[in-house]
N, C-alpha and C positions, 0 to 999 in steps of 0.2 A: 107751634107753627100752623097758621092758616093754611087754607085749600091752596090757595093762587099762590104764596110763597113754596108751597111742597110743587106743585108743578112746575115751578119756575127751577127750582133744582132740579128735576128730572131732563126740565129742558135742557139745561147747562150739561148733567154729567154726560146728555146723550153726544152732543153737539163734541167735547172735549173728547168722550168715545171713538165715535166717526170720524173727526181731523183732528190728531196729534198733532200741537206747534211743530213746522216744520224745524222746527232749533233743537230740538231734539234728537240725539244720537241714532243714526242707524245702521243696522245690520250687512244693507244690500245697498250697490252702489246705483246713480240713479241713472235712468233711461236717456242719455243724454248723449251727444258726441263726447263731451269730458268725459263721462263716466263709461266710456265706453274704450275710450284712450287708456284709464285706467287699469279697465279688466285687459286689455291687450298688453301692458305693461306687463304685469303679475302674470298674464298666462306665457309669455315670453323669459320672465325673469327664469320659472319653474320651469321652463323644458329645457333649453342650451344655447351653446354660444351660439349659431348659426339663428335660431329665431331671435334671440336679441341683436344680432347684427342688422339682420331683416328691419327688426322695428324700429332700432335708430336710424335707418339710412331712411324708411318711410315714412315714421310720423314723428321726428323731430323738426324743427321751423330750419330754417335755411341759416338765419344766426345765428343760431343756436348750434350747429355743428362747424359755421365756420368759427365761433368762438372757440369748442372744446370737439376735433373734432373725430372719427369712429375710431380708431383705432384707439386712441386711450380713452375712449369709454369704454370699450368691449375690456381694456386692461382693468377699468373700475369695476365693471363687473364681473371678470372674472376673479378679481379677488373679494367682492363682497360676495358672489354664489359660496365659497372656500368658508366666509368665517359665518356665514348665516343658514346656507342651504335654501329652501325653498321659502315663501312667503305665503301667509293666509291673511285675507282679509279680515278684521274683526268689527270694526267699526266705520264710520265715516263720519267726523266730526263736521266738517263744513264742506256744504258746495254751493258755487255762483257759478255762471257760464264761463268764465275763464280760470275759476280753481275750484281744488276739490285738498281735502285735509282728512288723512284718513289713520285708523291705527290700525297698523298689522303688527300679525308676530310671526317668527322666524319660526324653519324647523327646529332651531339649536334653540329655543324658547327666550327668545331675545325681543324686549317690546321696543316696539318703532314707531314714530311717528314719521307718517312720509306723507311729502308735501308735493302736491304737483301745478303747475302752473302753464297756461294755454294763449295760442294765439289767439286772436278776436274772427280768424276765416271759420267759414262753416264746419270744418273738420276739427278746428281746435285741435291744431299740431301743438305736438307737447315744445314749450320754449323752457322749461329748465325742472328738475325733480330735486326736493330736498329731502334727506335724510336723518334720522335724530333719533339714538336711543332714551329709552324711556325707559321708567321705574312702571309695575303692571297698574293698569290705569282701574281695575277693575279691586283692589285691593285699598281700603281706606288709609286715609293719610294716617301717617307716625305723628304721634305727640310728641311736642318737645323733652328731651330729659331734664328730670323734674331736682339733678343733682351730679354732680361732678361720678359720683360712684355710679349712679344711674347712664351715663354717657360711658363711662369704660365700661361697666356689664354688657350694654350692647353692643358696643363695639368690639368685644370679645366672644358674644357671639354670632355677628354676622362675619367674622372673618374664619370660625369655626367651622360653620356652615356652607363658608366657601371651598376651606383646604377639604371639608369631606368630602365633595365631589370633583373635588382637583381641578378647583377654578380660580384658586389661587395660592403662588407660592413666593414666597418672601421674606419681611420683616416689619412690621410695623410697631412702630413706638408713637408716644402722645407727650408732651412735654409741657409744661407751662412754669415761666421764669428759670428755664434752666434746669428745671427740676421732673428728672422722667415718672411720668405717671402712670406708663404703661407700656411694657415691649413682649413681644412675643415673635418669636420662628415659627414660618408654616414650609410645609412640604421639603422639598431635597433639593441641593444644589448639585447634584449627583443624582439623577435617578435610577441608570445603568446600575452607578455602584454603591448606589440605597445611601449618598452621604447627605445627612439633611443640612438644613440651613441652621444657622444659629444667631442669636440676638447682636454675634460682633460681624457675623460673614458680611465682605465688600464685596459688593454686585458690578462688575464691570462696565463702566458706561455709563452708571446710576451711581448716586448718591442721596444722602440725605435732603430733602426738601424745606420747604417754607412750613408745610403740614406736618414733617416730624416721623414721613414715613418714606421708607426706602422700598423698591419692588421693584421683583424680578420679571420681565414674562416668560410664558410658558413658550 
């Protein structure tokens, strides 16, 4: 490497240093009225119903509540505070002046992608919030199974994984042509009186699926 090509690379790695593409994921949300809308969400969702009433009566768009409006949002949210608990910001995938795309997680360790969307006024009143669970984004993709035996191993252990922490109880079977490939009982259909489930138990309300799996919820 010549002199003028080794400086020309110093120049580059300084320059890539100093301004990361803004396309790049981050941590902190930005300086912005959106992003500002944002943090008032999240600090709202985390304290109680009374500041989330507050914040949809103030910074949602006027359509926006006449289409859905407080009283069964506060019912939205008081059942997602129930099955999530509090929210941490983790990430911020995209923002423009009228959206921002971010990933949080739950206190109950649930990954989320939440979507928020703005009016075009200087305040950028929130006009609608999307929600979406997610697989943890920070963990590499699964490789395909590389074999029918290789697809039940794991499938046998991530439903393992789940009854040890009593996140899930049920029955799951795998079928193909008629022909079962795989069933197993997790947890009780009795908890009280310790009766577990079994590979024949019929789950009221539920039945067998298109997927070949039956479940109960908790």
């Amino acid at each position: 490497m010549n002199h003028r090509t080794h400086l020309m690379s110093l120049a580059i790695a300084a320059i890539l240093q100093l301004a990361p593409p803004k396309s790049l994921p981050q941590s902190v949300l930005p300086d912005t009225p959106a992003g500002k809308q944002v943090a008032a969400y999240v600090s709202a969702f985390n304290a109680d119903e009374n500041e989330m009433r507050e914040f949809i009566r103030t910074h949602w768009t006027p359509d926006a509540l006449k289409s859905v409006p407080l009283e069964p949002r506060i019912e939205r949210y008081k059942q997602m505070r129930r099955d999530l608990g509090t929210l941490r910001l983790h990430r911020v995938l995209n923002s423009t002046e009228t959206s921002i795309s971010t990933v949080m997680r739950s206190e109950k360790n649930e990954w989320l992608e939440v979507r928020f969307g703005f009016d075009d006024t200087p305040q950028r009143a929130v006009a609608w919030i999307s929600i979406q669970q997610i697989d943890d984004p920070d963990q590499p993709p699964v490789p395909p199974a590389t074999s029918v035996e290789d697809m039940l191993s794991r499938t046998a252990s991530y439903f393992d994984s789940l009854a040890a922490i009593d996140q899930f109880s049920g029955v799951v079977s795998i079928a193909r042509n008629d022909l079962i490939l795989f069933t197993h009982a997790y947890g009780y259909l009795d908890r009280e009186k310790r009766v577990p489930n079994l590979t024949v138990t019929k789950f009221k309300g539920d039945g067998r699926n298109s997927n070949g799996m039956a479940r109960r919820s908790r």
